[in-house]
mmCIF file of the C-alpha atoms, coordinates in Angstrom:
data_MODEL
# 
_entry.id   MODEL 
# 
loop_
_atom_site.group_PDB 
_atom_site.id 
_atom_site.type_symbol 
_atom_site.label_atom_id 
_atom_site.label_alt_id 
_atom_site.label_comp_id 
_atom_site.label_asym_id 
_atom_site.label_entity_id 
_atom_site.label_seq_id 
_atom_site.pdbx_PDB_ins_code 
_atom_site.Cartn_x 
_atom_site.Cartn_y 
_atom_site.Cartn_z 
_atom_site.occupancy 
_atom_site.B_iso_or_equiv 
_atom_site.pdbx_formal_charge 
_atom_site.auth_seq_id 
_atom_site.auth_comp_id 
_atom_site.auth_asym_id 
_atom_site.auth_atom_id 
_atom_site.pdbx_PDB_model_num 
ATOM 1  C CA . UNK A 1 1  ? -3.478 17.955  33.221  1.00 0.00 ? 1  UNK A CA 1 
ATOM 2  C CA . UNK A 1 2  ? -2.472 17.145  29.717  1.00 0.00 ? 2  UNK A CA 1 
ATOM 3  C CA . UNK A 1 3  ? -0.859 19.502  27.197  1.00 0.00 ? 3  UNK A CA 1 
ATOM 4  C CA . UNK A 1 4  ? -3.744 19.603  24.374  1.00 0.00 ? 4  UNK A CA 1 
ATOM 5  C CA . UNK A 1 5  ? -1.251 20.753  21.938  1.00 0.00 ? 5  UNK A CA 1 
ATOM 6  C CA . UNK A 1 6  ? 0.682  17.513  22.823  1.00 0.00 ? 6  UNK A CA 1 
ATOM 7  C CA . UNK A 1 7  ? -2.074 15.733  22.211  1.00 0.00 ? 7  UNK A CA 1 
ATOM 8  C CA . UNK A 1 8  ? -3.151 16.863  18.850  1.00 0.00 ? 8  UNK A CA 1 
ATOM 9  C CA . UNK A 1 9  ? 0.681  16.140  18.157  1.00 0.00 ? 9  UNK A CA 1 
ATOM 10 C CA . UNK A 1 10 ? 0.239  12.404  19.565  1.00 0.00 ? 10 UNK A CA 1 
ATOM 11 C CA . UNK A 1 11 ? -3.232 11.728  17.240  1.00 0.00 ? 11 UNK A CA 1 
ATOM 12 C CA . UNK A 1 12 ? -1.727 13.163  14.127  1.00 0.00 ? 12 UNK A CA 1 
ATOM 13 C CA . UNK A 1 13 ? 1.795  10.937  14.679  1.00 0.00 ? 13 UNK A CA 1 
ATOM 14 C CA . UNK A 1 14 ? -0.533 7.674   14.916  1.00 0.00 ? 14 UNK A CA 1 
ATOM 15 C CA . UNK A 1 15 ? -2.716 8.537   12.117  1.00 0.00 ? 15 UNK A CA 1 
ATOM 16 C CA . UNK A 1 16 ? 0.147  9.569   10.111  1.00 0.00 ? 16 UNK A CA 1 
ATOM 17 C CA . UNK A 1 17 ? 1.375  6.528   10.519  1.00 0.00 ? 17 UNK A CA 1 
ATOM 18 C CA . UNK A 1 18 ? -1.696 3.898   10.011  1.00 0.00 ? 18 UNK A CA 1 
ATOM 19 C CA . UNK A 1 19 ? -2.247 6.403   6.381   1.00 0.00 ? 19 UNK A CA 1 
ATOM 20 C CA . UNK A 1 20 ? 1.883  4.891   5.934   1.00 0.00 ? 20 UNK A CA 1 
ATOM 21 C CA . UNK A 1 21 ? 0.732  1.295   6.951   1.00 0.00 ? 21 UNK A CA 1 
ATOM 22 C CA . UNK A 1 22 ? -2.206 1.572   4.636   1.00 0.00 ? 22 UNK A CA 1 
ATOM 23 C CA . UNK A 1 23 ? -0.760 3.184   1.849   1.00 0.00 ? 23 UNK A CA 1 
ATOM 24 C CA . UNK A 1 24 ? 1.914  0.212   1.765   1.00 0.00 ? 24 UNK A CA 1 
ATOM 25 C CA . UNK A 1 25 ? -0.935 -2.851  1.998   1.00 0.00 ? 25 UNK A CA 1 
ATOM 26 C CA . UNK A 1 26 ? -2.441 -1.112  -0.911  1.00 0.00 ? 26 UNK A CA 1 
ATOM 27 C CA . UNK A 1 27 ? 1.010  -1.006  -2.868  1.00 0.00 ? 27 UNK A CA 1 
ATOM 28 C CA . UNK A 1 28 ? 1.884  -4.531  -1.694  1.00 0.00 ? 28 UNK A CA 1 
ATOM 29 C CA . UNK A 1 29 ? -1.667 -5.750  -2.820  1.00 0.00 ? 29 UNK A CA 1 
ATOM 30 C CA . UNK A 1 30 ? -1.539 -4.230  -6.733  1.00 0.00 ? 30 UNK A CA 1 
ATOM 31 C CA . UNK A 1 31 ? 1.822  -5.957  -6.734  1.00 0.00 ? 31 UNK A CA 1 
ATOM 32 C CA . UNK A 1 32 ? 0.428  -9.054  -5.771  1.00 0.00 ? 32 UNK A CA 1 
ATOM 33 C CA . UNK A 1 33 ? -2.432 -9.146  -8.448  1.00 0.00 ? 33 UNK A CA 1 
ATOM 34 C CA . UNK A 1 34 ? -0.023 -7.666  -11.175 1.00 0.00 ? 34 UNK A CA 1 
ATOM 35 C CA . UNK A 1 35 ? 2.098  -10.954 -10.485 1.00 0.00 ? 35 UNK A CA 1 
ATOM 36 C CA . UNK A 1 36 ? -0.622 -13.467 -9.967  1.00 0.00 ? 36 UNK A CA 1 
ATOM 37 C CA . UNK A 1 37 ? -2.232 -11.743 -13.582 1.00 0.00 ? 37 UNK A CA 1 
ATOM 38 C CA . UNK A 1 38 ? 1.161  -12.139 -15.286 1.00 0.00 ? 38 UNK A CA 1 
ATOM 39 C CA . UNK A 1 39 ? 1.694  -16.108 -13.302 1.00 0.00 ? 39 UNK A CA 1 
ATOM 40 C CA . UNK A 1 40 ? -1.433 -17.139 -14.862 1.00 0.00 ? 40 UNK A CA 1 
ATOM 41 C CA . UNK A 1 41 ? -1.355 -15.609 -18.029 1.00 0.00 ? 41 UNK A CA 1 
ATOM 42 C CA . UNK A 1 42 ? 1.640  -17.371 -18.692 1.00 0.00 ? 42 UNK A CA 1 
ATOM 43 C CA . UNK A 1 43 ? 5.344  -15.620 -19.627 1.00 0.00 ? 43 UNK A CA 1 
ATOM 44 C CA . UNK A 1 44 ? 4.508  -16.171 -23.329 1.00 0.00 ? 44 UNK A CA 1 
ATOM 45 C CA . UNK A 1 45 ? 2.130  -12.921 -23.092 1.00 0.00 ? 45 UNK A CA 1 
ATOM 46 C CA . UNK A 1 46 ? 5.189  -10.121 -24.196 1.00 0.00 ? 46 UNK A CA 1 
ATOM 47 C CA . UNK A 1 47 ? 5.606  -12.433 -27.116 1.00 0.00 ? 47 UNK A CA 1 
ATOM 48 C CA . UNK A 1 48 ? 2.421  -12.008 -28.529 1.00 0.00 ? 48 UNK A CA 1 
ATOM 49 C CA . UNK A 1 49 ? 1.721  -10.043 -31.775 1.00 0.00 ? 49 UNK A CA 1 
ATOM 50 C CA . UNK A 1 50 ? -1.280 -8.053  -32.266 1.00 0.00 ? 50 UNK A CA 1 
# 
């Protein structure tokens, strides 16, 4: 039989690391907007007075 205690370990390593994999999609997707916003704004857009 298994070790439940090893197997609590085993679920919490995996999920652990899909909450890693996750958290870096999300990070790697706000970049991606922030850079598309700024691409199609134009580079002009830090010049601009207000």
């Amino acid at each position: 039989m298994s070790d439940p205690n090893r197997e609590a370990e085993d679920f919490a390593r995996a999920r652990r690391g899909r909450n890693i994999a996750l958290a870096l999609g999300l990070v790697v997707f706000v970049i991606l907007i922030f850079v598309v916003t700024i691409v199609r704004l134009g580079g002009s857009v830090a010049e601009r007075t207000f």
